[in-house]
N, C-alpha and C positions, 0 to 999 in steps of 0.2 A: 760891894766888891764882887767880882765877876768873877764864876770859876772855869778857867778854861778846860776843865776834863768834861765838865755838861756837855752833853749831846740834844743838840735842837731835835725837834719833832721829827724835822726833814728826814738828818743826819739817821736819829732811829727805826723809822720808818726804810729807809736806806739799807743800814744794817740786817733787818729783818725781811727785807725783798732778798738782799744776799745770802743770809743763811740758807731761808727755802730752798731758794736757788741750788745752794750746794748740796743741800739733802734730796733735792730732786734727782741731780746728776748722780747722786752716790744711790739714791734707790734703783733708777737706769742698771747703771753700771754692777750691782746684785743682782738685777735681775738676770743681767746679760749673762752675767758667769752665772748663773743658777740655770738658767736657760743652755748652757753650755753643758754643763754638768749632767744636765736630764739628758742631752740627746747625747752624750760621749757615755753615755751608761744605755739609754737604750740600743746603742750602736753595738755598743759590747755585747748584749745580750741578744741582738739578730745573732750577731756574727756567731755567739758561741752556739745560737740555735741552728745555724748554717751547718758548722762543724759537726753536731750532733747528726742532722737530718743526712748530710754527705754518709758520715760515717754509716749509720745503719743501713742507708742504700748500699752503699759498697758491698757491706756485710751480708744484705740479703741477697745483692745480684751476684753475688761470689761464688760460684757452685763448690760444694760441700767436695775433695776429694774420696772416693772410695780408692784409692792405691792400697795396698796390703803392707805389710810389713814383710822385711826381708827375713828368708829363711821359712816364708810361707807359700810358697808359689803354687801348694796345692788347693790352699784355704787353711790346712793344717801344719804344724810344725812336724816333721821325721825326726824320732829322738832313738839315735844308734845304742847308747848307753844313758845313763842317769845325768853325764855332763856329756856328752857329746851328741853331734845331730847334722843333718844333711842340711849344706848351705846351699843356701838357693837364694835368685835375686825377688824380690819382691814383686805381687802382679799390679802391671800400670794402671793408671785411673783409667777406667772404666775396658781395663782388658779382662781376660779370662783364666780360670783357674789352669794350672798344667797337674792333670791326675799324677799320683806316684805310680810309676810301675815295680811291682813286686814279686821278686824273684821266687823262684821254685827251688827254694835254698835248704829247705826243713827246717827253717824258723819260722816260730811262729810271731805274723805279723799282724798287728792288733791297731786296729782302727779305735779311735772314739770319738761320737759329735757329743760335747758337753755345753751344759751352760751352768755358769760360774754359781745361779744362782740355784740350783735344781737340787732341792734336798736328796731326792732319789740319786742323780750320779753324787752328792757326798756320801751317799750308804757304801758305794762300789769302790771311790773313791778309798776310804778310808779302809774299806776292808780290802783291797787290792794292790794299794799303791806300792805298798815294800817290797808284795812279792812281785810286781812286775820288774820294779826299779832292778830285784837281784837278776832276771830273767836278761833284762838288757846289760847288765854289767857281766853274765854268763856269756854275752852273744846269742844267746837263744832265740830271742826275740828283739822287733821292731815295736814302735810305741810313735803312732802315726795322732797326733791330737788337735780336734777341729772345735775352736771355740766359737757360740755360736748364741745368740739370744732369741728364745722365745717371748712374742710379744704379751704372751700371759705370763710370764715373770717378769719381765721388766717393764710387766704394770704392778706389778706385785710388790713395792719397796714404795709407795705412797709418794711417788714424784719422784725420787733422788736413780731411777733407772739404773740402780745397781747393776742390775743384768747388761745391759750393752755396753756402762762404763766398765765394769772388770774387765770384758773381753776385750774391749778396747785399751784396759792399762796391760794386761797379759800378752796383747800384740808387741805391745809399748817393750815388754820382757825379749819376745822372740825376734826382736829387731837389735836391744843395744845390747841384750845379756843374754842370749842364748844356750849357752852353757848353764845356766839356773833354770830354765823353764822349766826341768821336770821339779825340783823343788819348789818354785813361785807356786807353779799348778796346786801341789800338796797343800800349799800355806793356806793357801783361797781357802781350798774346803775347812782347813782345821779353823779357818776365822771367817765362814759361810755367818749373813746375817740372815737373822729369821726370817720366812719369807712372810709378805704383810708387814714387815716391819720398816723400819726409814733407812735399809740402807745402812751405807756406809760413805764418809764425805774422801776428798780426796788423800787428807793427809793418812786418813786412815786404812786407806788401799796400797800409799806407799809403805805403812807399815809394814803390810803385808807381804807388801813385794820383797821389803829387807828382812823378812825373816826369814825367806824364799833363798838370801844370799846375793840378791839383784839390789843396787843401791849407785845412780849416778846421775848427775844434773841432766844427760839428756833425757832419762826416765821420767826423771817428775817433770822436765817441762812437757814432754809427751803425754802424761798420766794429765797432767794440767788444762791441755789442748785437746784432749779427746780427739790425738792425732789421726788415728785409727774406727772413729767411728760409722767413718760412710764405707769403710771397708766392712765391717759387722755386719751393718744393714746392707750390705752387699754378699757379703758369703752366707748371712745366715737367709736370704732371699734365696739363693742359690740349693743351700739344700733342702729348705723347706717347699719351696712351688719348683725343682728342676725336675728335670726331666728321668736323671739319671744320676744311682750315687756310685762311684768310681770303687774298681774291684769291690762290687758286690751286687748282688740282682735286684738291691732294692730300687724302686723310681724315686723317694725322697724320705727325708727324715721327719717323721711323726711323730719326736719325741723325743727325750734325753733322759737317762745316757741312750743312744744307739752304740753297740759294740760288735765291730765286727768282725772276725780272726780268717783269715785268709779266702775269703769270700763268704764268710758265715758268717749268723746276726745269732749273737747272743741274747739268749733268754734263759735266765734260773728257771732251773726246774720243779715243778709242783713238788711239795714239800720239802723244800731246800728252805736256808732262811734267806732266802730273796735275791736280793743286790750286796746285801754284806756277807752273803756265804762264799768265803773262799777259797774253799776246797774245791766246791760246786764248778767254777770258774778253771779251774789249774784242770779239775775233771774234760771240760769242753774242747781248754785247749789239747788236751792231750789225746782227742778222741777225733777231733779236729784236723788238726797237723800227724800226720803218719810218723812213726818212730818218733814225735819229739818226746824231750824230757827237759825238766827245769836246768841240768847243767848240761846240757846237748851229749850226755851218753849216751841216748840214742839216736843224736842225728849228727850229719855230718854237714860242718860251717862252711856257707858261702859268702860270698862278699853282698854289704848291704846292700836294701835297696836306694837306688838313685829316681829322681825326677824324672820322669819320661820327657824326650829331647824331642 
């Protein structure tokens, strides 16, 4: 009896040329999509190397602005009282400082080139700031304040450039919260990081800033952006290699604090205690400026100074 489901030799021989056959086409055909898959993946990875290599170029040919912050147009902020202060527009990228001009009022008006990171101005700082803040809240005095970095402090925080980045969040201050700058200023010193030490990161400068009373999203995207830093390395260039520091005979600043009260550069006097003596200070100005006194009994009020025009 014959079974018709037997396959002749042919027949299987047949079958097994077809099979190959189909597993040939279907290896093809993995290969092809496997082949497709490597070059639509390396393709991805030009492209995103493209977008990387674009973007850094951009980034590096982009020139850094040094623009200043509004309400600085001298390099410094003019603070009338503890919240108030002379508005002024900001100096344009790569324009020039406009000095304050300062009246012959019998206030006394008081200059400082600070850096944020200068243990020496937190001595001054600290022992001076209350009774300035009462002198400007008296009228008595101007509080004219130039934030500034020395490159030997802000080498001084092991890479994290505390020194250029506070003056630059402190710009960040004198541009959306002006009204707070003499409190921000305060905060900095009372949370000065060791120097040698690493610094401070950003969020921990905005703390600072809010303890200061200063607190708003353009701040910290500014404090974030180190919007203000070719202005830094801009004004603090200016007082250190210029030529000339503005009402006063110094030619540049060698230092910080520099203090200087209506064309005078303060220096404590041998055997005083230093930069934190604050008698020593309230002494200078008073010897300083003719009839003044802390609540202007002895002098008679004129109108602040302004921006020279």
């Amino acid at each position: 009896m014959t079974n018709p489901d037997r396959q002749t030799k042919a027949q299987r021989q047949n079958a097994a040329r077809e099979k190959a056959r189909i597993m040939r086409e279907e290896a093809k055909r993995k290969a092809r999509r496997n082949r497709f898959i490597l070059q639509g993946s390396i393709g991805v990875v030009i492209i995103a190397v493209i977008v990387v290599v674009v973007i850094v170029i951009v980034n590096v040919s982009r020139p850094t602005s040094n623009a200043g912050p509004r309400n600085m147009i001298s390099d410094g902020i003019v603070l009338t009282s503890s919240t108030t202060y002379v508005a002024t527009p900001g100096i344009a990228h790569n324009g020039k400082p406009t000095p304050t001009t300062q009246q012959d009022d019998g206030k006394a008006h008081i200059t400082i080139y600070e850096d944020l990171q200068c243990p020496i101005c937190q001595q001054f700082e600290q022992a001076n700031s209350a009774q300035i803040g009462q002198w400007l809240d008296a009228g008595t005095a101007t509080y004219e304040i130039h934030p500034i970095s020395l490159p030997n402090l802000d080498a001084a925080s092991n890479g994290n450039h505390y020194s250029s980045r506070a003056a630059s969040a402190i710009g960040c201050v004198a541009q959306y919260s002006p009204s707070d700058f003499f409190a921000v200023n305060t905060a900095f010193y009372a949370n000065q990081p060791e120097e040698n030490g690493h610094g401070k990161t950003d969020a921990q400068i905005l703390a600072t800033i809010k303890k200061g009373g200063a607190s708003s999203a353009a701040i910290t995207d500014c404090v974030h952006e180190e919007k203000f830093k070719g202005w830094v390395q801009a004004a603090s260039n200016r007082a250190l290699s210029g030529t000339s520091i503005p009402n006063s005979s110094l030619k540049q600043i060698t230092g910080t604090p520099t203090i200087i009260v209506n064309g005078h550069q303060y220096q404590p006097p041998t055997g005083s205690q230093g930069w934190a003596d604050t008698a020593a200070f309230e002494t200078f100005v008073k010897t300083t400026v003719s009839g003044w006194s802390p609540d202007g009994s002895g002098a008679t009020a004129s109108p602040s100074p302004s921006p020279a025009g």
